[in-house]
Biotite code that builds the C-alpha atoms (Angstrom):
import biotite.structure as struc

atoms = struc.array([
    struc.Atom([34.000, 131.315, -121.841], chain_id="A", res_id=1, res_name="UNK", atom_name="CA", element="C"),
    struc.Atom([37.418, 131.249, -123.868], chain_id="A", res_id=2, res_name="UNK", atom_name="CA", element="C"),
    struc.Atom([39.042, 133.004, -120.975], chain_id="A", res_id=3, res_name="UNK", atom_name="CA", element="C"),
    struc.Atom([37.671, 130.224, -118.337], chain_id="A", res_id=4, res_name="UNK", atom_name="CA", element="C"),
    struc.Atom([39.091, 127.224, -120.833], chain_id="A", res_id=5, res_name="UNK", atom_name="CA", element="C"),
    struc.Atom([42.390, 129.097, -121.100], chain_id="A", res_id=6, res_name="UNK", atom_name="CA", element="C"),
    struc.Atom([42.405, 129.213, -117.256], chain_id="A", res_id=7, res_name="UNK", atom_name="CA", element="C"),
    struc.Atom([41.916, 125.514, -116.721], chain_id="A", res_id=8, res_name="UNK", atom_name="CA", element="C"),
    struc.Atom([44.037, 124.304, -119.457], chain_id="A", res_id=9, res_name="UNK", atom_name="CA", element="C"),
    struc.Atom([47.239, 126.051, -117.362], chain_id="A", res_id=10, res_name="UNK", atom_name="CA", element="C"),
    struc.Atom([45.679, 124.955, -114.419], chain_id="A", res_id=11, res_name="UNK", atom_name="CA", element="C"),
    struc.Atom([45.887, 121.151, -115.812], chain_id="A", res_id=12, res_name="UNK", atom_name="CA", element="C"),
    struc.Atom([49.075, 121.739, -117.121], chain_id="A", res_id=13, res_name="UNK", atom_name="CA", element="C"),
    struc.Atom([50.600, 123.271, -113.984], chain_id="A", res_id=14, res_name="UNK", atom_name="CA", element="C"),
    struc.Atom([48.969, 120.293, -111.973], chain_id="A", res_id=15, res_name="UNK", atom_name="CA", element="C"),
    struc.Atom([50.409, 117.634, -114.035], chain_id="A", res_id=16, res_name="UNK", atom_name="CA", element="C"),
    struc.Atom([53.796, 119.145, -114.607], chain_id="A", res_id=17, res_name="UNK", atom_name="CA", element="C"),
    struc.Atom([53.921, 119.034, -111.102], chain_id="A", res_id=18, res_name="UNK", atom_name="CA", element="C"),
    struc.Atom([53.100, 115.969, -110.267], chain_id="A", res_id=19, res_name="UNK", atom_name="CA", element="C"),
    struc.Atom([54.964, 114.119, -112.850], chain_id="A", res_id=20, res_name="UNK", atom_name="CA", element="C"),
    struc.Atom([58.305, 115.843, -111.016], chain_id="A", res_id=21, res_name="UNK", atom_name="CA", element="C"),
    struc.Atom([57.228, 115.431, -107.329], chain_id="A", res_id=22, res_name="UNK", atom_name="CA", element="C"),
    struc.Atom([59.027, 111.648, -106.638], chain_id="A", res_id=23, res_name="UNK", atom_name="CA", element="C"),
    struc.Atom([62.340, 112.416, -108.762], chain_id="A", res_id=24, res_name="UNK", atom_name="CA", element="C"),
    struc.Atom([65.244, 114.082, -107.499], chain_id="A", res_id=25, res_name="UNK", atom_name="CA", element="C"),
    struc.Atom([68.339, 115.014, -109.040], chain_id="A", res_id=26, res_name="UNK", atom_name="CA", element="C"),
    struc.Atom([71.616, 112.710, -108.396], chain_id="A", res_id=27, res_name="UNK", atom_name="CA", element="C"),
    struc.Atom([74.685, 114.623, -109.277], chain_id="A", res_id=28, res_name="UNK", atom_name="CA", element="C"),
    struc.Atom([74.909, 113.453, -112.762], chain_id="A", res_id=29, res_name="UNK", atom_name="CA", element="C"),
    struc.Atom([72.003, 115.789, -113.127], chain_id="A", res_id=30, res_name="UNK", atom_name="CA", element="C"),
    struc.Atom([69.463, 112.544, -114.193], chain_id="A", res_id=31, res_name="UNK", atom_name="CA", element="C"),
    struc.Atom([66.349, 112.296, -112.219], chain_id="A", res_id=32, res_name="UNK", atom_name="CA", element="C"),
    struc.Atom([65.943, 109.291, -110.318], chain_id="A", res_id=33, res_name="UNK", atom_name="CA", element="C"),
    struc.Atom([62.727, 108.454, -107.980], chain_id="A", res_id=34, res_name="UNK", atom_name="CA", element="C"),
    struc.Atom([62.893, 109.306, -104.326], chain_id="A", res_id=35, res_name="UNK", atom_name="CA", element="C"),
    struc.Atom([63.618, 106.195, -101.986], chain_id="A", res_id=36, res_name="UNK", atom_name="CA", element="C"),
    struc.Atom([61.563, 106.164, -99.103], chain_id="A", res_id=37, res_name="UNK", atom_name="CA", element="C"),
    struc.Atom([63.553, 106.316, -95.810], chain_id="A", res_id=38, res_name="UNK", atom_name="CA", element="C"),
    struc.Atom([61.726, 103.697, -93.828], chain_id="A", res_id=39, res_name="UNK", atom_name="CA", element="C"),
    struc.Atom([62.872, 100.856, -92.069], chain_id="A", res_id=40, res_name="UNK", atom_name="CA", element="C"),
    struc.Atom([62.084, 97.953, -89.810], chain_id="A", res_id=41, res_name="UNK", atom_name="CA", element="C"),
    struc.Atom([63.271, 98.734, -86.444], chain_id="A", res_id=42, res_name="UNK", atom_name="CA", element="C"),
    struc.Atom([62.523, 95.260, -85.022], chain_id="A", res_id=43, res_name="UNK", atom_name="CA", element="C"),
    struc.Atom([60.478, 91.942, -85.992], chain_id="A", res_id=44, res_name="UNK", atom_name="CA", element="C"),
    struc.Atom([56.528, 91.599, -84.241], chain_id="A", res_id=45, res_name="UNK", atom_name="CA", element="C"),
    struc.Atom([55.518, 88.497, -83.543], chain_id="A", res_id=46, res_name="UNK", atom_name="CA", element="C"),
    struc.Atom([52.107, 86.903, -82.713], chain_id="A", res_id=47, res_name="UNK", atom_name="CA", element="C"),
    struc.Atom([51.226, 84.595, -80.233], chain_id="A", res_id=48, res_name="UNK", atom_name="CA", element="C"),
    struc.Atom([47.946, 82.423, -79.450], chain_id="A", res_id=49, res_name="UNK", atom_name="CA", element="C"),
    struc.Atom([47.564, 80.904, -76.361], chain_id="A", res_id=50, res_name="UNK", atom_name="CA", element="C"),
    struc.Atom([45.468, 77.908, -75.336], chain_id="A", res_id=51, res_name="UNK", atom_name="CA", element="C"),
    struc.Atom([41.949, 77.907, -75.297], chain_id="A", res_id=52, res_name="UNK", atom_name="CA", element="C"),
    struc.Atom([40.215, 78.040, -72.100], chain_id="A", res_id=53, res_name="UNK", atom_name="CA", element="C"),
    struc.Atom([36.333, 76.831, -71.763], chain_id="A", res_id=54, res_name="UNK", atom_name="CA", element="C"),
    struc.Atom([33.274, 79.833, -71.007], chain_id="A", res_id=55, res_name="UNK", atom_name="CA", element="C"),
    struc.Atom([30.687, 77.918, -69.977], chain_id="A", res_id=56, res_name="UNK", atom_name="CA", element="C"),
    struc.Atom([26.814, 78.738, -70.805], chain_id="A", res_id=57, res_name="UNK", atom_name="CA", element="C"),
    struc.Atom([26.224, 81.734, -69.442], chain_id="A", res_id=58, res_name="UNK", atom_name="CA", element="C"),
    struc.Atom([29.609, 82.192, -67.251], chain_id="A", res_id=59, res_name="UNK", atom_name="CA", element="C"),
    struc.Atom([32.740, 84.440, -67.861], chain_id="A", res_id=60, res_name="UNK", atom_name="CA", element="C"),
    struc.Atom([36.477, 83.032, -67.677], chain_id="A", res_id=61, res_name="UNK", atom_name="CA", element="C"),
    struc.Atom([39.915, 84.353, -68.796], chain_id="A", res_id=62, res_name="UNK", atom_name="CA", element="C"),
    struc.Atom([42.476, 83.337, -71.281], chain_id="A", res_id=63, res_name="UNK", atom_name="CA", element="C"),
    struc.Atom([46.150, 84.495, -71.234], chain_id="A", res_id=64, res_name="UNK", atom_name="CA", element="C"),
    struc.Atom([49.408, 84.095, -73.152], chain_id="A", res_id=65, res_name="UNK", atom_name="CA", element="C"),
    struc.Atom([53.118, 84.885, -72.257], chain_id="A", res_id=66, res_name="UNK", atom_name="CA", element="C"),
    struc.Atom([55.551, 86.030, -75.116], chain_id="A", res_id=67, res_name="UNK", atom_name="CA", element="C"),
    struc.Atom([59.054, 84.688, -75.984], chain_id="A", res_id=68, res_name="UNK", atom_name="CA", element="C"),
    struc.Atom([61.845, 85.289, -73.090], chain_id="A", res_id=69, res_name="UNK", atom_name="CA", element="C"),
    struc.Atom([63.563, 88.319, -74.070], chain_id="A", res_id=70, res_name="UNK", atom_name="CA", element="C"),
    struc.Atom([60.570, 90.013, -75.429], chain_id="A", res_id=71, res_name="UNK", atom_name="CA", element="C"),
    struc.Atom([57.825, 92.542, -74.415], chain_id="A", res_id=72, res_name="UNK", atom_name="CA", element="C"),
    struc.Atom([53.823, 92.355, -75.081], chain_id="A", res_id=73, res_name="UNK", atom_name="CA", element="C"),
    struc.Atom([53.050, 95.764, -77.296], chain_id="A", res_id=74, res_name="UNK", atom_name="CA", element="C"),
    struc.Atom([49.817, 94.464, -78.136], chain_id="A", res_id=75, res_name="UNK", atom_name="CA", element="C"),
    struc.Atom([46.880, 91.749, -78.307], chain_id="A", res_id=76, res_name="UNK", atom_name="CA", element="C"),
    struc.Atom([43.662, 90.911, -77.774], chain_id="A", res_id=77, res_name="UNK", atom_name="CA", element="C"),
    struc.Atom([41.371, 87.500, -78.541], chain_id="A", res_id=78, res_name="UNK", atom_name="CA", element="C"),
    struc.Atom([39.756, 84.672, -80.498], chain_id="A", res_id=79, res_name="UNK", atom_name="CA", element="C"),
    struc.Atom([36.733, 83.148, -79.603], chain_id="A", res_id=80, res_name="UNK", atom_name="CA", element="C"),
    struc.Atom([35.154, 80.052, -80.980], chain_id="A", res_id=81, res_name="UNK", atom_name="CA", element="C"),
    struc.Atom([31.617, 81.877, -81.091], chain_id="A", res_id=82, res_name="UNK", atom_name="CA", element="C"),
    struc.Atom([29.580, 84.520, -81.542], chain_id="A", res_id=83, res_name="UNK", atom_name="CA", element="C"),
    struc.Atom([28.087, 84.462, -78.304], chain_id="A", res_id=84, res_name="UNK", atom_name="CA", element="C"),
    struc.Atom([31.266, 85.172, -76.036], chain_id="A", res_id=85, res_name="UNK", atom_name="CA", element="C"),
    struc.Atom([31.644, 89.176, -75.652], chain_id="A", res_id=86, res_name="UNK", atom_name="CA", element="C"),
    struc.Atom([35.335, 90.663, -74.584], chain_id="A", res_id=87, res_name="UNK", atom_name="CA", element="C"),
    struc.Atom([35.481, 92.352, -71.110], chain_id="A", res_id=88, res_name="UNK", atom_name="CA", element="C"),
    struc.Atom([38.542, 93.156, -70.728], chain_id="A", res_id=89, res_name="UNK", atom_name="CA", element="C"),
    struc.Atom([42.006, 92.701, -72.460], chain_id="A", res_id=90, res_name="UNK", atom_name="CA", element="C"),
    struc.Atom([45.284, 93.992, -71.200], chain_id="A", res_id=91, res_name="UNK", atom_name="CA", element="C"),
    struc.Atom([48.972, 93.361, -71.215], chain_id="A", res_id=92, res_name="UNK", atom_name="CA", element="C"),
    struc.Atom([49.939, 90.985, -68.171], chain_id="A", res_id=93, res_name="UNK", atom_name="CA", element="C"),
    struc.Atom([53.619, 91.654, -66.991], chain_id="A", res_id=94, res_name="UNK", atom_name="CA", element="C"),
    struc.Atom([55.683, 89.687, -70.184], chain_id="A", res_id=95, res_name="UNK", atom_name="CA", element="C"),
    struc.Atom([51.998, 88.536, -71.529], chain_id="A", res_id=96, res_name="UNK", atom_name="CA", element="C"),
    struc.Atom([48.416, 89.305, -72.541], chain_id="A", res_id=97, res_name="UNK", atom_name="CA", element="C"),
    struc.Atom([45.174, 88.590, -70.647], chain_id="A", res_id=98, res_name="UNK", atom_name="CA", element="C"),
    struc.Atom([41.681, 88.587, -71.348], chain_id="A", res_id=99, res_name="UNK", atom_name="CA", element="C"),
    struc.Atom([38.540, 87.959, -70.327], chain_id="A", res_id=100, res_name="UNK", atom_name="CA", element="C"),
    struc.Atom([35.373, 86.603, -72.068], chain_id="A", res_id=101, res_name="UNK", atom_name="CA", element="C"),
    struc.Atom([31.040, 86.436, -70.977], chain_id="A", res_id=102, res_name="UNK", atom_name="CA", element="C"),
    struc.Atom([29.541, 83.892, -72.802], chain_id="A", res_id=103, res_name="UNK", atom_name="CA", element="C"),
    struc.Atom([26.012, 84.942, -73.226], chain_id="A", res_id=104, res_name="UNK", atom_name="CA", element="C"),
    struc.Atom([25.154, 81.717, -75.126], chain_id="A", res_id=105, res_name="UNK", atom_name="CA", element="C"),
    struc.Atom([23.620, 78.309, -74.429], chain_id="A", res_id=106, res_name="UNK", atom_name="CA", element="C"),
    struc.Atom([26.210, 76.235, -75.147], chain_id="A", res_id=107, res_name="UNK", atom_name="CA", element="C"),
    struc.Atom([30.238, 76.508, -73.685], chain_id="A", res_id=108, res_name="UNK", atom_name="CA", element="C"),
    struc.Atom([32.658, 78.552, -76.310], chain_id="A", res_id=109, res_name="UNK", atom_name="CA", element="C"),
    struc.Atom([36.319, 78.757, -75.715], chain_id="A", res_id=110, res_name="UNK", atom_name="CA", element="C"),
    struc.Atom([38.546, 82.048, -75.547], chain_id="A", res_id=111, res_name="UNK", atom_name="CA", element="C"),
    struc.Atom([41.793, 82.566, -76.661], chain_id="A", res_id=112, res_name="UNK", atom_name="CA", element="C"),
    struc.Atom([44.511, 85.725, -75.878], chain_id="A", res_id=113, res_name="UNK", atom_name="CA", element="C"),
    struc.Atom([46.641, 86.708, -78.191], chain_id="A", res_id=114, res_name="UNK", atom_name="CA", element="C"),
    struc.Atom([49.618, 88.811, -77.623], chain_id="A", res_id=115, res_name="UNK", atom_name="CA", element="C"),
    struc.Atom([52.144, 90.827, -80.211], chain_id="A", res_id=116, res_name="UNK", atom_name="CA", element="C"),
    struc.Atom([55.770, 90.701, -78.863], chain_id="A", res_id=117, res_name="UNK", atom_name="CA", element="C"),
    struc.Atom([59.059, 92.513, -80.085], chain_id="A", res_id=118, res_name="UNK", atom_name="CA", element="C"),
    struc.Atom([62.388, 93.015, -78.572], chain_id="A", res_id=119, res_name="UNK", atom_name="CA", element="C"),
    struc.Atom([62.753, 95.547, -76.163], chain_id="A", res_id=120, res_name="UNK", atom_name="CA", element="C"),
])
Protein backbone atom coordinates (compact mmCIF):
# COMPACT_ATOMS: atom_id res chain seq x y z
CA UNK A 1 0.00 0.00 0.00
CA UNK A 2 2.90 2.55 0.93
CA UNK A 3 4.63 1.58 -2.26
CA UNK A 4 1.28 2.32 -4.46
CA UNK A 5 0.93 6.01 -2.59
CA UNK A 6 4.62 6.63 -3.25
CA UNK A 7 3.91 5.74 -6.92
CA UNK A 8 1.06 8.16 -7.40
CA UNK A 9 2.42 10.96 -5.45
CA UNK A 10 5.47 11.11 -8.34
CA UNK A 11 3.01 10.39 -10.72
CA UNK A 12 1.01 13.72 -9.57
CA UNK A 13 4.02 15.48 -9.24
CA UNK A 14 5.47 14.57 -12.64
CA UNK A 15 1.94 15.44 -14.17
CA UNK A 16 1.73 18.79 -12.71
CA UNK A 17 5.32 19.80 -13.11
CA UNK A 18 4.61 19.22 -16.50
CA UNK A 19 1.87 20.90 -17.15
CA UNK A 20 2.59 23.99 -15.29
CA UNK A 21 5.79 24.31 -17.97
CA UNK A 22 3.96 23.19 -21.19
CA UNK A 23 2.72 27.04 -22.49
CA UNK A 24 6.10 28.90 -21.42
CA UNK A 25 9.05 29.12 -23.43
CA UNK A 26 12.26 30.61 -22.84
CA UNK A 27 13.07 34.22 -24.49
CA UNK A 28 16.74 34.80 -24.50
CA UNK A 29 16.88 36.57 -21.27
CA UNK A 30 16.31 33.10 -19.99
CA UNK A 31 12.57 34.27 -18.33
CA UNK A 32 9.70 32.16 -19.30
CA UNK A 33 7.08 33.81 -21.09
CA UNK A 34 3.68 32.01 -22.40
CA UNK A 35 3.59 30.69 -25.91
CA UNK A 36 1.65 33.02 -28.45
CA UNK A 37 -0.49 31.19 -30.60
CA UNK A 38 0.40 31.58 -34.33
CA UNK A 39 -3.04 32.06 -35.76
CA UNK A 40 -4.38 34.56 -37.87
CA UNK A 41 -7.30 35.83 -39.88
CA UNK A 42 -6.62 35.24 -43.42
CA UNK A 43 -9.69 37.15 -44.66
CA UNK A 44 -13.13 38.66 -43.23
CA UNK A 45 -16.63 36.16 -43.75
CA UNK A 46 -19.51 37.78 -44.22
CA UNK A 47 -23.23 36.76 -44.05
CA UNK A 48 -25.87 37.47 -46.23
CA UNK A 49 -29.85 36.98 -46.08
CA UNK A 50 -31.75 37.26 -48.96
CA UNK A 51 -35.43 38.07 -49.41
CA UNK A 52 -38.04 35.93 -48.41
CA UNK A 53 -39.90 34.10 -50.95
CA UNK A 54 -43.61 32.61 -50.17
CA UNK A 55 -44.10 28.29 -49.89
CA UNK A 56 -47.46 27.97 -50.17
CA UNK A 57 -49.62 25.17 -48.22
CA UNK A 58 -48.42 22.23 -49.25
CA UNK A 59 -46.08 23.47 -52.33
CA UNK A 60 -42.20 23.77 -52.60
CA UNK A 61 -40.38 27.08 -53.92
CA UNK A 62 -36.76 28.38 -53.83
CA UNK A 63 -35.00 31.24 -52.24
CA UNK A 64 -31.56 32.57 -53.33
CA UNK A 65 -29.01 35.26 -52.47
CA UNK A 66 -25.94 36.71 -54.40
CA UNK A 67 -22.82 37.91 -52.35
CA UNK A 68 -20.91 41.25 -52.59
CA UNK A 69 -19.07 41.87 -56.16
CA UNK A 70 -15.65 40.79 -55.64
CA UNK A 71 -16.49 37.97 -53.41
CA UNK A 72 -17.11 34.15 -53.49
CA UNK A 73 -20.05 32.01 -51.68
CA UNK A 74 -17.97 29.39 -49.24
CA UNK A 75 -21.02 28.61 -47.52
CA UNK A 76 -24.90 28.94 -46.57
CA UNK A 77 -27.92 27.52 -46.16
CA UNK A 78 -31.64 28.91 -44.85
CA UNK A 79 -34.24 30.52 -42.59
CA UNK A 80 -37.64 29.66 -42.61
CA UNK A 81 -40.50 31.37 -40.92
CA UNK A 82 -41.92 27.85 -39.71
CA UNK A 83 -41.64 24.69 -38.60
CA UNK A 84 -43.45 23.14 -41.26
CA UNK A 85 -41.12 24.04 -44.34
CA UNK A 86 -38.35 21.12 -44.70
CA UNK A 87 -34.89 21.99 -46.76
CA UNK A 88 -34.42 20.05 -50.07
CA UNK A 89 -31.73 21.21 -51.31
CA UNK A 90 -29.10 24.02 -50.69
CA UNK A 91 -26.11 24.76 -52.82
CA UNK A 92 -23.79 27.48 -53.91
CA UNK A 93 -25.23 29.24 -57.18
CA UNK A 94 -22.33 30.71 -59.37
CA UNK A 95 -21.40 34.14 -56.99
CA UNK A 96 -24.58 33.08 -54.65
CA UNK A 97 -26.53 30.53 -52.61
CA UNK A 98 -29.77 28.71 -53.48
CA UNK A 99 -32.21 26.75 -51.78
CA UNK A 100 -35.14 25.11 -51.85
CA UNK A 101 -37.99 24.60 -49.30
CA UNK A 102 -41.53 21.87 -49.07
CA UNK A 103 -43.89 23.30 -46.96
CA UNK A 104 -45.73 20.44 -45.48
CA UNK A 105 -48.04 22.80 -43.51
CA UNK A 106 -51.50 24.33 -43.83
CA UNK A 107 -50.77 27.64 -43.97
CA UNK A 108 -47.92 29.57 -46.54
CA UNK A 109 -44.28 30.02 -44.69
CA UNK A 110 -41.57 31.96 -46.33
CA UNK A 111 -37.85 30.75 -47.05
CA UNK A 112 -34.88 32.56 -46.92
CA UNK A 113 -31.01 31.61 -48.38
CA UNK A 114 -28.33 32.64 -46.77
CA UNK A 115 -24.90 32.71 -48.12
CA UNK A 116 -21.20 33.24 -46.33
CA UNK A 117 -18.88 35.25 -48.69
CA UNK A 118 -15.04 36.12 -48.44
CA UNK A 119 -12.57 37.43 -50.85
CA UNK A 120 -11.18 35.20 -53.18
Amino acid sequence: MTRTRVLILITVAVLTGGTATAGAAVVDGGTKEAAKPKATLRAAHGQYEGAPSNVPAGGQNSAGVSCPAGQVPTGGGARTSGYDIYITDSYASGSGWTVLGKNIGSTQQSLRAVVVCTVP
